[in-house]
N, C-alpha and C positions, 0 to 999 in steps of 0.2 A: 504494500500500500504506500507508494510513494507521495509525496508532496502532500503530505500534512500540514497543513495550513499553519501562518507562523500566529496568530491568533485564531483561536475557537470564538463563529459566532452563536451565541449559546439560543439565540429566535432560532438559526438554521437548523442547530441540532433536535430543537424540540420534536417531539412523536414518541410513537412507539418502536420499537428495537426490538429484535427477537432473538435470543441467545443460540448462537450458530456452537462455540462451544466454552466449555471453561475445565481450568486444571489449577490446581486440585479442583477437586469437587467442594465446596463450603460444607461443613455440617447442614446447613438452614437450607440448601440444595436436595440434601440427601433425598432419592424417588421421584422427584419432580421432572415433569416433560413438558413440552410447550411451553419454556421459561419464557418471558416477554416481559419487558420496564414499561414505562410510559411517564416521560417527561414534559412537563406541564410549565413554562416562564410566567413567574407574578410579578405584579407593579413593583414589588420590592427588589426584584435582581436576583430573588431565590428561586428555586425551583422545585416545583409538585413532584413527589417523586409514586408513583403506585409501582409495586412490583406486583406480578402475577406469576404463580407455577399450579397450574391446573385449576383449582377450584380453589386456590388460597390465594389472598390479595395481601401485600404488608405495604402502606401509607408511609413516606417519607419524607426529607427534604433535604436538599442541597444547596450548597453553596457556596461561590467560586472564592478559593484562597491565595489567584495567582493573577497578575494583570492580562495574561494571554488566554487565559479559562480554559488551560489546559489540567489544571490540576481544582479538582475540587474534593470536599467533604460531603460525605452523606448520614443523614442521621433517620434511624426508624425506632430510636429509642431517646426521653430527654436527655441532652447535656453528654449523648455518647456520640464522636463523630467517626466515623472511618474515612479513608482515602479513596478518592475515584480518579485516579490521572487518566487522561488520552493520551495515549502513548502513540498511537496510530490513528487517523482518521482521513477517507478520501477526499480529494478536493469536490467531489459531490455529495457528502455526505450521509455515504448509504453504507459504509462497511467503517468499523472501528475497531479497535483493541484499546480496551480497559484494562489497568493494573489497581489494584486493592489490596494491600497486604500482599499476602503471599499466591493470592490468586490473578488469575491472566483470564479475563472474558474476552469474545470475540463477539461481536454483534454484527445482526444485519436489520438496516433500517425497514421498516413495513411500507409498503405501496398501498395497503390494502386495510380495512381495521380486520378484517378476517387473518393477518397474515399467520 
């Protein structure tokens, strides 16, 4: 995935995202198919965060820690935040790679709310 943009716009990124793959697997993963995020931009500059794996939904929020919003936090619990960097994202904004701790996501953007 070349030419990753030297700032993320985080309006372009927004949608939903469908998890192509991740390694390790998270515990909060463990059985889950049809992983899919859905990112949502508020007036505030933070962002909606809902995750989806099958018939369980977990509510979140993020927000960017770096001037290029390549690197954010994301929180689905109070006052706890994790790491979301792009490490990867196309200059169309359909295919990325996320790093979190010790995991590596790959997503592919949805065309479709069905994706």
């Amino acid at each position: 995935m070349p030419n990753t943009p030297e700032k993320i716009n985080l309006k372009k990124y927004m949608g939903t995202w469908k998890q192509v793959s991740v390694k390790p697997v998270p515990w909060f993963q463990k059985g889950c198919k049809n992983v899919k995020a859905n990112y949502k931009l508020r007036n505030d500059g933070k962002v909606d965060v809902l995750n989806i794996c099958d018939d369980r939904e977990k509510h979140g929020v993020a927000r960017s820690v770096s001037d290029n919003n390549k690197e954010l936090e994301v929180s689905f619990f109070p006052f706890i935040w994790g790491e979301y960097k792009i490490v990867k994202l196309d200059k169309e904004y359909q295919n990325a790679t996320i790093k979190g701790g010790k995991y590596t996501w790959k997503l592919k953007k949805c065309k479709t709310k069905t994706c």
